[in-house]
C-alpha positions as CSV (number, residue, x, y, z in Angstrom):
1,X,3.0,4.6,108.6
2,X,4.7,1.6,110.3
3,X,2.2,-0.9,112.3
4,X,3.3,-3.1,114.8
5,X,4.7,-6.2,113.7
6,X,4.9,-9.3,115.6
7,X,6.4,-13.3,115.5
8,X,5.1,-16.3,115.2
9,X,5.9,-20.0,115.7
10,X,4.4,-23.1,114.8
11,X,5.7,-26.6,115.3
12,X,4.8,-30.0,113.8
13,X,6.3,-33.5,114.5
14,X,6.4,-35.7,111.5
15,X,6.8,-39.6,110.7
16,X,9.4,-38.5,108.0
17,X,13.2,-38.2,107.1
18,X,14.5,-34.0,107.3
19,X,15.5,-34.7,103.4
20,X,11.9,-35.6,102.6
21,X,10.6,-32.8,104.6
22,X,12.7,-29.9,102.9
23,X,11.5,-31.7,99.7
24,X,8.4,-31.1,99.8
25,X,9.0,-27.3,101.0
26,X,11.1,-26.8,98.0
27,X,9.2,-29.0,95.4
28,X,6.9,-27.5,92.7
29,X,5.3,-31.0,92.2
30,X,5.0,-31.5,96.4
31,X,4.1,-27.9,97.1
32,X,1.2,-28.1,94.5
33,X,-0.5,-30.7,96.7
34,X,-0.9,-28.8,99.8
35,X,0.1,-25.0,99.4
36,X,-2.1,-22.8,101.6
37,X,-4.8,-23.0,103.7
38,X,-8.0,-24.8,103.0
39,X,-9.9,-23.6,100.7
40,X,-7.5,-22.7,98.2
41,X,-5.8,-24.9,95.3
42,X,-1.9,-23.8,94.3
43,X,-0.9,-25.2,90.1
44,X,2.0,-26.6,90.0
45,X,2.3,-23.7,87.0
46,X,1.6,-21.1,89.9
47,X,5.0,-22.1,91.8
48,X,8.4,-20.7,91.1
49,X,10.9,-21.9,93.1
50,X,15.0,-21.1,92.4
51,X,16.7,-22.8,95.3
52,X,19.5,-20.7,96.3
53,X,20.3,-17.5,98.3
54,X,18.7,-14.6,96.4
55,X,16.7,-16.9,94.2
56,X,12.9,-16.2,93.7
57,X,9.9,-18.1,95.8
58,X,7.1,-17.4,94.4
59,X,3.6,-19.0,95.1
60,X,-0.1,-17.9,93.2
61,X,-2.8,-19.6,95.4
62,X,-6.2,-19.9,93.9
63,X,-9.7,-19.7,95.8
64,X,-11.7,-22.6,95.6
65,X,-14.7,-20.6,96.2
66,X,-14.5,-17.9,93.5
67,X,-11.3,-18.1,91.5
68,X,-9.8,-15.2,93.0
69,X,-5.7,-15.6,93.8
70,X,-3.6,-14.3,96.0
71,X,0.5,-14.5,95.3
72,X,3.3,-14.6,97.7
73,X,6.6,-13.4,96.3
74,X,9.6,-14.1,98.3
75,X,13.3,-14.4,98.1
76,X,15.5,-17.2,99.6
77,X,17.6,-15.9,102.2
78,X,19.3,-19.4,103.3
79,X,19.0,-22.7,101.9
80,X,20.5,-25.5,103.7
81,X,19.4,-28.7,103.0
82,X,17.9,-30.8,105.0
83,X,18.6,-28.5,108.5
84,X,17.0,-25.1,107.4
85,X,15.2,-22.6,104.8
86,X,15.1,-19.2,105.4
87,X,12.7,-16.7,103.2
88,X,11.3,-13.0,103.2
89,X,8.6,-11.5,101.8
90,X,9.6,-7.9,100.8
91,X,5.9,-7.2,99.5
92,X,4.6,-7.8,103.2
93,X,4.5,-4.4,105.3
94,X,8.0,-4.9,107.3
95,X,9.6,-7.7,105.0
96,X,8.7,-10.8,106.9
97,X,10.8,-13.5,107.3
98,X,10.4,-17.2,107.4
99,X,12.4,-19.6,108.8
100,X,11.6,-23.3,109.2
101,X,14.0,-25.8,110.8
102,X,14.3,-29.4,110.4
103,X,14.8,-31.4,113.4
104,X,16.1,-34.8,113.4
105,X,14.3,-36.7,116.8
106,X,16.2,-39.4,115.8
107,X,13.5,-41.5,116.2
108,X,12.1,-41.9,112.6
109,X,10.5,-38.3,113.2
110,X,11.4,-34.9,112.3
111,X,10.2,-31.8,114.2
112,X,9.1,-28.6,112.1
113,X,9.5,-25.6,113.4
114,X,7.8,-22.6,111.5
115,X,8.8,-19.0,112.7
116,X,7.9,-15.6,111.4
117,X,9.2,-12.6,112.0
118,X,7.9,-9.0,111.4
119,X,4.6,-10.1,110.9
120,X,2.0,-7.3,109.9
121,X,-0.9,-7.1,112.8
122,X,-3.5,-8.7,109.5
123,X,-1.2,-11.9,109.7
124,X,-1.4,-12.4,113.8
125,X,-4.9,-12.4,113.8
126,X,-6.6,-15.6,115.1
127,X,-8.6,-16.0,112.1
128,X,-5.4,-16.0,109.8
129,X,-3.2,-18.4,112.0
130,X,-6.3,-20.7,111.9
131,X,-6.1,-20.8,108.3
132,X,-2.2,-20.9,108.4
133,X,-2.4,-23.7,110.5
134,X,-5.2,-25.6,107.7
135,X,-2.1,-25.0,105.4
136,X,0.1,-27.6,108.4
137,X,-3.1,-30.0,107.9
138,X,-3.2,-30.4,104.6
139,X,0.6,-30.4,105.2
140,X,0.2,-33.6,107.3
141,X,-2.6,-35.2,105.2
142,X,-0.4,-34.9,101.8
143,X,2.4,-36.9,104.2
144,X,0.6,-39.8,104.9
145,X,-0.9,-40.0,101.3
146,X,3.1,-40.1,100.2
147,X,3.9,-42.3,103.2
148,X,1.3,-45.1,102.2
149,X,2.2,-45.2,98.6
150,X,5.4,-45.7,99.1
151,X,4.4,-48.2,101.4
152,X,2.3,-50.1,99.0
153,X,5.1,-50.3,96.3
């Protein structure tokens, strides 16, 4: 039985180049610092990332609270570096899609837009895109801790 799916979009403006941006997004080392929402820890050992079309994205996130984990296994659909990343998640009821683009504002600043596609009715809860959006925060946070080291070199 197919449930209704639906999309979603988040968008975050960054003090940061588009290269440093897709980076992070594609970076075991960077993606262990602030993978998933808060609450949860993500081991660098827990990330698999083969950067290509058709290569395997695959993230185990672990529960601060009592260990438990919950992995996301997707597949690159489109990498483009530093304008675009595209992935789906075949194990998700209706094979949702990510895309996030990388805006240059020309400015010193980068706009990130996250948007979903065929995303299961458990996903577009409020509950869930609060905790997505604690994913963008710690995000954020893990940007100015890289900003203001390389600042201090």
């Amino acid at each position: 039985m197919m449930t209704a799916t639906g999309e979603l979009t988040y968008r975050r403006v960054h003090r940061a180049s588009r290269e440093l941006l897709f980076d992070c997004m594609t970076t075991p080392d960077h993606l262990a610092r602030f993978w998933g929402p808060t609450g949860t820890s993500t081991p660098v050992g827990n990330i698999v990332v083969d950067l290509r079309p058709g290569g395997a994205f695959e993230t185990t996130m672990v529960s601060d609270a009592d260990g438990s984990t919950y992995t996301m296994r997707a597949v690159y659909v489109e990498v483009q570096r530093p304008e675009r990343l595209v992935w789906t998640e075949a194990d998700v009821e209706g094979g949702m899609r990510t895309t996030i683009t990388f805006v240059d504002l020309n400015d010193g600043r980068t706009e990130v837009i996250t948007h979903q596609t065929k995303v299961p009715a458990p996903y577009l809860s409020d509950e869930a895109q609060a905790g997505f959006r604690t994913s963008l925060d710690r995000f954020d946070a893990y940007l100015a801790e890289l900003q203001s080291t390389e600042q201090s070199r």
